[in-house]
ZAZA-909576 format. One line per 10 residues: for each residue x, y, z of C-alpha. Coordinates in steps of 0.1 Angstrom, whole numbers. Last residue first. Layout:
ZAZA-909576
X,Y,Z  ...
This chain:
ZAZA-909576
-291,-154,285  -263,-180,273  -288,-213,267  -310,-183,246  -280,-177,220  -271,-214,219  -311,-222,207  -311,-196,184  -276,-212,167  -289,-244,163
-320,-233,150  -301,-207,124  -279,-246,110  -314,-265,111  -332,-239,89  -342,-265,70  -378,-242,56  -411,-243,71  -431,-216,52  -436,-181,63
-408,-174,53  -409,-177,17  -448,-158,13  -423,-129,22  -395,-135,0  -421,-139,-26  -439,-109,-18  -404,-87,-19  -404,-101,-55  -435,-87,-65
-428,-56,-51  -397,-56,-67  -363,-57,-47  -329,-39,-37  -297,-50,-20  -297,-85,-35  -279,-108,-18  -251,-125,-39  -238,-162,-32  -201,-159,-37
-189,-193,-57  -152,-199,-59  -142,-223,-92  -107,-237,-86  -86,-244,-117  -60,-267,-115  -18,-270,-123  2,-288,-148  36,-299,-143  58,-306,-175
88,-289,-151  103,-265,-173  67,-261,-193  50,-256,-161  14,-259,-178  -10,-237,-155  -47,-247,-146  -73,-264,-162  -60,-299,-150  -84,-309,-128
-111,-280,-127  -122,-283,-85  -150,-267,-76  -155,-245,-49  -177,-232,-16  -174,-195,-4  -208,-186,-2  -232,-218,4  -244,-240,-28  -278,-258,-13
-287,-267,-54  -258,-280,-71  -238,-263,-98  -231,-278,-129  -207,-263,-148  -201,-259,-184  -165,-250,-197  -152,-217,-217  -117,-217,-230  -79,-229,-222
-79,-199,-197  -113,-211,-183  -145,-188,-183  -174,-206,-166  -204,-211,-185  -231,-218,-160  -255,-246,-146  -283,-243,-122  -288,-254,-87  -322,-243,-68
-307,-227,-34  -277,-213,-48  -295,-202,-85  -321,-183,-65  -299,-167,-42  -282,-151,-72  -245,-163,-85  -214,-145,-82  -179,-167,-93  -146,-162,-80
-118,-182,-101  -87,-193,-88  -56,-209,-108  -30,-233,-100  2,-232,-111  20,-213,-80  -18,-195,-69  -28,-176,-91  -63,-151,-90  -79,-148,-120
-104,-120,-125  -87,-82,-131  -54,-101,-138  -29,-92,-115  1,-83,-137  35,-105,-130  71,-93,-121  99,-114,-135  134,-115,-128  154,-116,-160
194,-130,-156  216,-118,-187  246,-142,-180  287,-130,-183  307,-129,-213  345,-153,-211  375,-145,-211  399,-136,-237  415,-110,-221  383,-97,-201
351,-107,-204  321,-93,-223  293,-80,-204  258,-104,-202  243,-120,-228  264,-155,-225  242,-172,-210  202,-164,-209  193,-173,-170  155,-168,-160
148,-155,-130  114,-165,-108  100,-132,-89  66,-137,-100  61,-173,-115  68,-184,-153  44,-209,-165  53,-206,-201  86,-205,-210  101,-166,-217
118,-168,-251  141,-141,-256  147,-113,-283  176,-90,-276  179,-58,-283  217,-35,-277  226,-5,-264  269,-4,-265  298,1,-235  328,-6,-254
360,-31,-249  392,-33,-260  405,-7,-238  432,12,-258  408,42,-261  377,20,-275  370,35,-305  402,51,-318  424,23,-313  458,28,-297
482,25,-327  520,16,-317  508,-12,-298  516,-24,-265  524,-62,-251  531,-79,-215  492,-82,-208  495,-69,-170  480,-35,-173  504,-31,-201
524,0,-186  511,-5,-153  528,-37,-148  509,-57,-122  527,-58,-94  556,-88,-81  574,-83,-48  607,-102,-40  613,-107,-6  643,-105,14
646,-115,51  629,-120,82  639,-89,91  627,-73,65  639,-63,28  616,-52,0  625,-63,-31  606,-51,-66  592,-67,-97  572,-54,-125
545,-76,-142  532,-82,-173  562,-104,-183  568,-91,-220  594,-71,-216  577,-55,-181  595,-20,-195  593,-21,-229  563,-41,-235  565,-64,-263
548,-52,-294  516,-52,-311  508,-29,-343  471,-15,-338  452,-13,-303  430,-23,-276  428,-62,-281  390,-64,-284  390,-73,-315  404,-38,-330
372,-23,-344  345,-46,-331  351,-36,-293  340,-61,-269  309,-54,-255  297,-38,-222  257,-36,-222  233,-15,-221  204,-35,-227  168,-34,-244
148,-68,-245  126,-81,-268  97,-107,-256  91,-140,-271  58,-154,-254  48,-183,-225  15,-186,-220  11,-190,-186  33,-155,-180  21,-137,-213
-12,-141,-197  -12,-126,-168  11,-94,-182  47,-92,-180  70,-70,-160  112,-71,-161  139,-64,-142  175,-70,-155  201,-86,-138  238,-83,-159
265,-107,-152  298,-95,-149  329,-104,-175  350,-136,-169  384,-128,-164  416,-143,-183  449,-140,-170  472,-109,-179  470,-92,-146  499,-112,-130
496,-130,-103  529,-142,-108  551,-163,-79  586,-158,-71  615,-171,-65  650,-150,-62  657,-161,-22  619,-160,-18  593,-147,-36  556,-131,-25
531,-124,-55  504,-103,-37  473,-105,-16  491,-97,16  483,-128,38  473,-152,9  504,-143,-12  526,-146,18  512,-183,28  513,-194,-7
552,-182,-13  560,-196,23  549,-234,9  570,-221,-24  604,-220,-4  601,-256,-8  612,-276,28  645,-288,43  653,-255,64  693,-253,59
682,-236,24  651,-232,14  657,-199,-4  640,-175,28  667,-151,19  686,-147,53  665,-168,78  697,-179,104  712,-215,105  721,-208,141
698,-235,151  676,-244,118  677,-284,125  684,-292,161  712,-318,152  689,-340,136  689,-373,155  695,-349,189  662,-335,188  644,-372,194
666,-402,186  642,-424,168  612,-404,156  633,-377,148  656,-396,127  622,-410,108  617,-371,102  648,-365,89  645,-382,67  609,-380,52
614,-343,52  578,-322,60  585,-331,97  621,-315,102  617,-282,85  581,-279,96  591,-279,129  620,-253,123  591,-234,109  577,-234,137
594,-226,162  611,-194,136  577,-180,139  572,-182,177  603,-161,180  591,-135,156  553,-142,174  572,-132,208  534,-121,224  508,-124,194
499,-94,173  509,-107,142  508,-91,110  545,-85,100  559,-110,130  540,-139,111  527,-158,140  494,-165,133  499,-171,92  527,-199,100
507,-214,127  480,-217,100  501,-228,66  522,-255,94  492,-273,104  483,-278,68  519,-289,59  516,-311,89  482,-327,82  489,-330,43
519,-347,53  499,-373,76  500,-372,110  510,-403,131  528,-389,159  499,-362,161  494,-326,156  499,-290,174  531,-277,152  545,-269,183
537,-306,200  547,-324,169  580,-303,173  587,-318,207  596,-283,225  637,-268,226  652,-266,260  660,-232,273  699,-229,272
């Protein structure tokens, strides 16, 4: 007789293992070596190790006469005892443990011995959420605006409140239960397997009148227009969540959320950055080497700037707080003010003199001196 393994040892925890622990332990070992799915060498045998483990441990009993007197203390619990019906008895734990483990390795309501767990399709489901793409122009995004919306969208049918028909009853053939059950015997034993009831799809009533509109479903696909308020400040490829607007649940649950993801127009002069805002500005050589001061175009309205004389292509000004207002976050962005020095491609006579009569005086030319006396140091 092949001598029978410490069962703290075959459920793979410790002496001082909580029941959590062991009924934990128990659920994985239990899944492995299910003889149904299990691909493990003598998992039937493997199986019935364990749960005669788990039959010992889980009891407080007979798990203190463990503790003192090893094997012998309970008289090598499930030995002989058999599996017929997987009820409980001779094992010392709820059947329901198993119930769990079976529903989570096939996904349906598993019993034992006569019990039995629903998953009936009865409960209530919370209806998909609907992402809808939408554009907006520069300034409708830092503005903020209320934009309409067109949807198709699954609604729940006006004409018979969503419950699919006229004149409820009790389904005949679930009576009421919304689901059907079956055995199916192993060799582990019997189990009792519960389905939806395709009568009633699970609700356990019928009605002498299906309704005309929705063909018994309760629910109908319908176009609607809705009118949301986009916050100003919105950035390309945010989403904004409006609850509740997406398809209607099932019975009784809850709609799902309209999400809009945003897609921004380039403006034809301002160039974003997250909230702040860039601005590229031409001016003439004149007005770069002199200074002047120009009307710059803000999107909370014109401004003055000075510019100083020596302005280089490429150099900015900083507009504190003309930029974006994040009206989630009350952040508020700046404006940046890029100047692009513009070299005239064509001149006057006049003005060709001037350029010329220009070089021949002694300008600070310090930055082109630097750089004629690095190009003749590498001749």
């Amino acid at each position: 007789m092949a001598t029978k393994r410490d069962y703290y040892e075959v459920l793979g925890v410790s002496k001082t293992a909580s029941k959590d622990e062991i009924k934990s332990a128990f659920r994985k070992l239990a899944k492995k070596y299910h003889p149904d799915i299990s691909k493990e060498e003598n998992a039937e045998e493997k199986f019935k190790e364990v749960q005669e483990a788990y039959s010992v441990l889980s009891d407080d009993n007979k798990r203190r006469q463990y503790d003192q007197f090893g094997h012998a203390g309970v008289g090598g619990a499930g030995a002989g005892s058999g599996f017929g019906g997987f009820n409980g008895a001779g094992f010392g734990f709820d059947a329901s443990d198993l119930g769990d483990i079976f529903d989570d390795l096939f996904g349906g309501g598993f019993g034992f011995g006569g019990s039995s767990r629903s998953r009936g399709g009865s409960r209530a489901r919370r209806g998909s959420d609907i992402l809808m793409q939408v554009e907006l122009s520069f300034e409708e995004a830092i503005y903020g605006c209320e934009k309409d919306f067109d949807l198709d969208v699954v609604s729940e049918c006006d004409k018979c409140d969503g419950k699919g028909g006229f004149g409820e009853e009790t389904c005949s053939r679930c009576h009421g239960s919304g689901t059907i059950t079956s055995e199916q015997r192993t060799i582990l034993g019997s189990f009792m397997t519960k389905t939806t009831c395709p009568e009633c799809n699970g609700k356990g009533k019928t009605y002498k009148e299906v309704c005309s509109k929705c063909r018994g479903k309760g629910q109908v696909k319908s176009h609607k227009t809705i009118t949301v308020s986009v916050p100003s400040g919105i950035d390309n490829g945010e989403r904004l969540r409006v609850p509740g607007r997406g398809h209607a649940g099932e019975n009784g649950g809850a709609s799902g959320d309209l999400y809009l993801e945003f897609h921004i127009k380039e403006h034809k002069y301002y160039e974003r950055d997250g909230l702040d805002i860039y601005l590229e500005v031409p001016i003439n050589m004149a007005e770069a080497v002199l200074g002047c001061k120009k009307e710059i175009p803000t999107i909370y309205g014109n401004v003055k700037l000075t510019i100083p004389g020596g302005t280089d292509s490429g150099d900015k000004q900083r507009l504190k707080g003309k930029g974006i207002k994040d009206s989630t976050s009350r952040r508020v962005g700046d404006m940046y003010v890029v100047f692009k020095v513009v070299t005239p491609k064509k001149l006057a006579r006049d003005q060709k003199k001037l350029f010329e009569s220009l070089a021949k005086t002694p300008l600070d030319d310090s930055e082109i001196d630097r750089f004629t006396r690095f190009t003749k140091n590498n001749d």
